[in-house]
N, C-alpha and C positions, 0 to 999 in steps of 0.2 A: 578630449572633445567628444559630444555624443553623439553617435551616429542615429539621423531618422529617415526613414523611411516614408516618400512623398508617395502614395499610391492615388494614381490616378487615371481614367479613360475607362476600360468595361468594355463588356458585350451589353451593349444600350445601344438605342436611339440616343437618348444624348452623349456618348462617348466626345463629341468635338466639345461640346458645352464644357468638358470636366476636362478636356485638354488645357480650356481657359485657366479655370481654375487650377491647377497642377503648375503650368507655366508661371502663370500669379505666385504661386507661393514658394517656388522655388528659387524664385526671383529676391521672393521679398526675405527670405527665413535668415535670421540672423545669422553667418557664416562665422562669425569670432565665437560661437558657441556652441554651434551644430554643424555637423557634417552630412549635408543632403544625402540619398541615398533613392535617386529617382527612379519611380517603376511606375511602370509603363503596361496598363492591363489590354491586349491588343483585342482586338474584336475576333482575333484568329484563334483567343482562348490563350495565347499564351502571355508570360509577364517578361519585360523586358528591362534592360540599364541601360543608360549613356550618360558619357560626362555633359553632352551637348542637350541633352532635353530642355534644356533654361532659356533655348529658343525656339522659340513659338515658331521660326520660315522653317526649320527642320519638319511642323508636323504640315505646316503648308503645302512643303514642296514634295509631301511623301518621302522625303529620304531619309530609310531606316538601315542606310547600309553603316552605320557605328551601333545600332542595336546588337546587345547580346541579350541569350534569354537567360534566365536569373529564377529562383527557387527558396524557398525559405525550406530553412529546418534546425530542429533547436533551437531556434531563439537567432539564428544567425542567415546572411543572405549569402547564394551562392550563384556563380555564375557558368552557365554551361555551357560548351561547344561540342553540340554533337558530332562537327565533321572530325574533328580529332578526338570525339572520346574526352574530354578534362573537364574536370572539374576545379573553379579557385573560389575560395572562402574570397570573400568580399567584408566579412568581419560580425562580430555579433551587433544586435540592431537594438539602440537601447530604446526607441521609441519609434513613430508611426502616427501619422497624418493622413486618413481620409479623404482624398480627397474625386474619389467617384460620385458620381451623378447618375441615381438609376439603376438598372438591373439588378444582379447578387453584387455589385461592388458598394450601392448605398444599400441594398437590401438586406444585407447580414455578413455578402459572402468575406468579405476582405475584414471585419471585424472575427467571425470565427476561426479566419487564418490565421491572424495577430493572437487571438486568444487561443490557439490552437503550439502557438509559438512560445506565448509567453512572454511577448510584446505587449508592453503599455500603451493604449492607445488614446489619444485625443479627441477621440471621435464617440461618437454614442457605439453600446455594446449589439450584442447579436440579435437580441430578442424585442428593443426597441426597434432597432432597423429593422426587422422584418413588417414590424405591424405597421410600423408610420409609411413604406414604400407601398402598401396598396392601401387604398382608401376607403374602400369598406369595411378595414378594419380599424379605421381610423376614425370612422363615425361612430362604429361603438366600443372605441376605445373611450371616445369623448363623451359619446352619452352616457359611460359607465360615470365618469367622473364630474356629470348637469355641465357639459359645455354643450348649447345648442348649434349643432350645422343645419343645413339645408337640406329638405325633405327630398328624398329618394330613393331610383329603384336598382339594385343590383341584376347586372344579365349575363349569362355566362355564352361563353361562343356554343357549347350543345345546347344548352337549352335553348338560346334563340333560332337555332336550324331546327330545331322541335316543334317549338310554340310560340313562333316569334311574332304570330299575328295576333294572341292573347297579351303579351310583351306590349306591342303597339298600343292594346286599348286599353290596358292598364296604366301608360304613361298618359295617354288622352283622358282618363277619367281621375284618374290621383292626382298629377301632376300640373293638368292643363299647360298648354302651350302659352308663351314658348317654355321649350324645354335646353339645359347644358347638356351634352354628350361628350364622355372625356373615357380614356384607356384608365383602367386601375390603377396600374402601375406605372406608366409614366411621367413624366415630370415637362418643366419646360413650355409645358401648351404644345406639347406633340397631340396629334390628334385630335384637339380637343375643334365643337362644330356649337354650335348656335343652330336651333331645327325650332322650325315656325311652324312645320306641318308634319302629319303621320310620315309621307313621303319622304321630306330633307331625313326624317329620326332613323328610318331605315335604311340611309345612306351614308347619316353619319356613325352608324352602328357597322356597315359593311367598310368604312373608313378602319374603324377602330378595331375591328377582331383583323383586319391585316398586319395591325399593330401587337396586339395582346388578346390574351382568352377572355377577357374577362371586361365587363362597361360599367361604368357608373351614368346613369340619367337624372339629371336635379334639376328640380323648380328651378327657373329663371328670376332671378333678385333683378329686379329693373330697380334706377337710377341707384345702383349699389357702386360702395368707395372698394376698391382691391388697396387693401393695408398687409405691411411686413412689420412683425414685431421678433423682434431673438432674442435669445439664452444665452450665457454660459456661466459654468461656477469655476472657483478659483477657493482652493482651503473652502470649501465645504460650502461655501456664501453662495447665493445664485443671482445672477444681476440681468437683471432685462433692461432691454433698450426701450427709450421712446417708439410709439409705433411712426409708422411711414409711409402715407400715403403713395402708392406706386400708380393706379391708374384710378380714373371713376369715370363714370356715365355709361351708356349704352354699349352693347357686344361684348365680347369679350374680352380678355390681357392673353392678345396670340402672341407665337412664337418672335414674329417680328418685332409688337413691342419693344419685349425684352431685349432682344439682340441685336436686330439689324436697321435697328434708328437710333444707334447711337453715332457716338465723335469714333470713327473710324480710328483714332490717334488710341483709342481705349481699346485697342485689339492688340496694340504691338508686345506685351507680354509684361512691360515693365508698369503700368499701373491697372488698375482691375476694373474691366467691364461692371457695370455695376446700374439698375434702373435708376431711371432719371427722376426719382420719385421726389416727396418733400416730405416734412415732417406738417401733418393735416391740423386743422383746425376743428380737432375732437370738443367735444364736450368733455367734461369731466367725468360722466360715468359711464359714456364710450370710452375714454383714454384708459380707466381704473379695469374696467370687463376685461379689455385687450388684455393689460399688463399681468389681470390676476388671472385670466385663464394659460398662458405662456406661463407663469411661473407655475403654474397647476400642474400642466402637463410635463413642464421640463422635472420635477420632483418627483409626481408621484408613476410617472415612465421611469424613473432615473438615469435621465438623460448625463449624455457628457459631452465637452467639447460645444461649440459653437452651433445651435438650432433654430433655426427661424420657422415660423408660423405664419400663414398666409390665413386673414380674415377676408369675408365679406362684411362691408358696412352698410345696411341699409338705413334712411333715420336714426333712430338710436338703438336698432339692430344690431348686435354682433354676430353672428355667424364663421366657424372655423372651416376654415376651406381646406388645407393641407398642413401635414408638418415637414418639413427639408432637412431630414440627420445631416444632410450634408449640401449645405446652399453654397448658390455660386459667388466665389471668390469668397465663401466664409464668412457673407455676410457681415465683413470689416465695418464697411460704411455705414453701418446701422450704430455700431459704437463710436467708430472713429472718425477725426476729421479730417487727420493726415497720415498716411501712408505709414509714416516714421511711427504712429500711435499700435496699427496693425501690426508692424514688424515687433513691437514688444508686447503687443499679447500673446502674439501665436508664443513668444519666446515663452511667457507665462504658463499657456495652457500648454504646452511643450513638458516644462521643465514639473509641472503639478500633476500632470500623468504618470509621468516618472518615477517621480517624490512620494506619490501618495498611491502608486499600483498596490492592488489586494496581493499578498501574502498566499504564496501556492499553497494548497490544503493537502492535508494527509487523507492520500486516497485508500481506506480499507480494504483490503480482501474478506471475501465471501468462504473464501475456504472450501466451495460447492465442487469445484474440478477436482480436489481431495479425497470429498466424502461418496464420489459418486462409486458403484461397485468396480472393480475391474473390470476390463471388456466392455465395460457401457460405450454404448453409442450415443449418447444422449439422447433429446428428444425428452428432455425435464419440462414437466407445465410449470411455468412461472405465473 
């Protein structure tokens, strides 16, 4: 039986979001085929095990007293008890499931660990998570490859305590109001503000660098659709989902939206929080833009494992708002109708990570430590 490894929570803002998620799939992962292997990324920095994590009132109630902290190396998980000193192999890990929301857990850091190990992973690789977790790199990621987003200005926390009043009339004379203000790097609609005037934009900028270093400010899309459309390949094919209308009209898609208006029954860990969206009544070359910019990106990023994309729809506007290496609950509900359907994808993308991981390379020697003189101290210009 394979052992994988559920990595889930982060040093994030959304750490509880990805608990959802984590709980959801360890819930759901086929056990006749796989042997969970749950870790636990604590916000304290460290990774943790338990047989118990499969319930959701454990992260509730705060109780980590059956947490141990846990380690990768070689390819294998180990688990530590620093009050006695031990060490126990926990066993080699033949795969790895994503399932962070945010910080270096969506942002690279838990993909370079797995590839660091030797671990197959289900998930997008290091160098795609990095760019798709902040979003200005994502606008010209996307402009490189003619997908239009929404006009904006990048702010950094020094340079707005620099020139933050230049900052201001630059969003008033490029942007005109109203304006979005949203953290780089966040996810979720953490932080994210609706500013009508120079004042709210300054406020919701002192909102956001409490969050991250780093702002995004965009045009305001009035009477725009919020659509989810997602990826994943399976043997090399890449299959997108119908898009899905998640919210439209006026303000924004906040945090509550998404979370906390939903059936409270959708929290208890055994099926997955998931927006209440619908599948929209696109035109057909809004539905065609959706589908063929997601396949654009998921290809020529080379994306893996399950990615959703978050559009703006204005009229027959497309605009790409975000991309999610790692959406909540995996984004099932965009392909599937039942649970049962989820439970044998993950087993698919599971079992085709595995199947189809790259081939270790032969790493050359330089031979330079060799030819250096005796006694060298280094200090070679390369």
């Amino acid at each position: 039986m394979r052992k994988i490894a559920v990595l889930f929570g982060g040093k994030s803002a959304e750490n509880e979001i990805s608990v959802l998620t984590g709980v959801f799939v360890l819930n759901l992962i086929d056990r006749e085929k796989f042997q969970p292997l749950p870790v636990y990324l604590h916000t304290d920095g460290g990774m943790y095990t338990s047989s118990r994590m499969a319930d959701l009132g454990l992260f509730r109630r705060g109780d980590f007293s059956s947490f141990k902290r846990v380690f990768f190396d070689g390819g294998s998980m180990y688990a530590f008890n620093p009050a006695k000193s031990k060490i126990k192999c926990l066993g080699k890990v033949d795969g790895a499931l994503n399932c962070c929301h945010g910080g270096l857990g969506e942002g690279g850091g838990v993909s370079a660990l797995m590839e660091l190990n030797g671990i197959p992973l289900a998930s997008p690789g290091l160098t795609p998570s990095g760019v798709f977790l902040d979003k200005a790199l994502t606008k010209l990621a996307a402009k490189a490859l003619n997908i239009p987003t929404v006009e904006y200005i990048r702010a950094g926390e020094r340079d707005y305590a620099r020139r933050g009043k230049f900052l201001l009339r630059s969003i008033s004379s490029r942007l005109k109001y109203p304006v979005v203000v949203k953290p780089a790097h966040l996810g979720s609609s953490i932080g994210i503000s609706l500013a009508e005037t120079e004042e709210e934009t300054a406020k919701a900028l002192e909102t956001v660098f409490a969050l991250d270093d780093r702002a995004i400010v965009e045009k305001y899309v009035a009477d725009k659709r919020d659509v989810n459309c997602a990826a994943y390949s399976l043997g090399g094919e890449i299959c997108v989902s119908e898009p899905e209308e998640a919210a439209s009209g006026g303000g924004i898609y906040s945090f509550s939206d998404k979370y906390l208006k939903r059936d409270a029954g959708n929290l208890a860990g055994k099926t997955a929080p998931r927006p209440s969206g619908s599948r929209g009544d696109f035109s057909r070359p809004v539905r065609d833009a959706i589908r063929a910019y997601t396949r654009t990106l998921y290809k020529r990023m080379n994306l893996k494992g399950i990615v959703r994309m978050d559009y703006l729809v204005s009229g027959e506007k497309v605009y790409l708002g975000e991309v999610n290496t790692v959406p909540g609950s995996l984004a099932y509900y965009l392909f599937c109708e039942r649970i049962s359907d989820a439970k044998d994808l993950f087993s698919d993308l599971l079992d085709d990570a595995i199947e189809n991981a790259p081939a270790e390379k032969h790493i050359p020697s330089t031979g330079i430590l060799h030819a250096l003189p005796a006694g060298g101290k280094g200090g070679v210009r390369l």
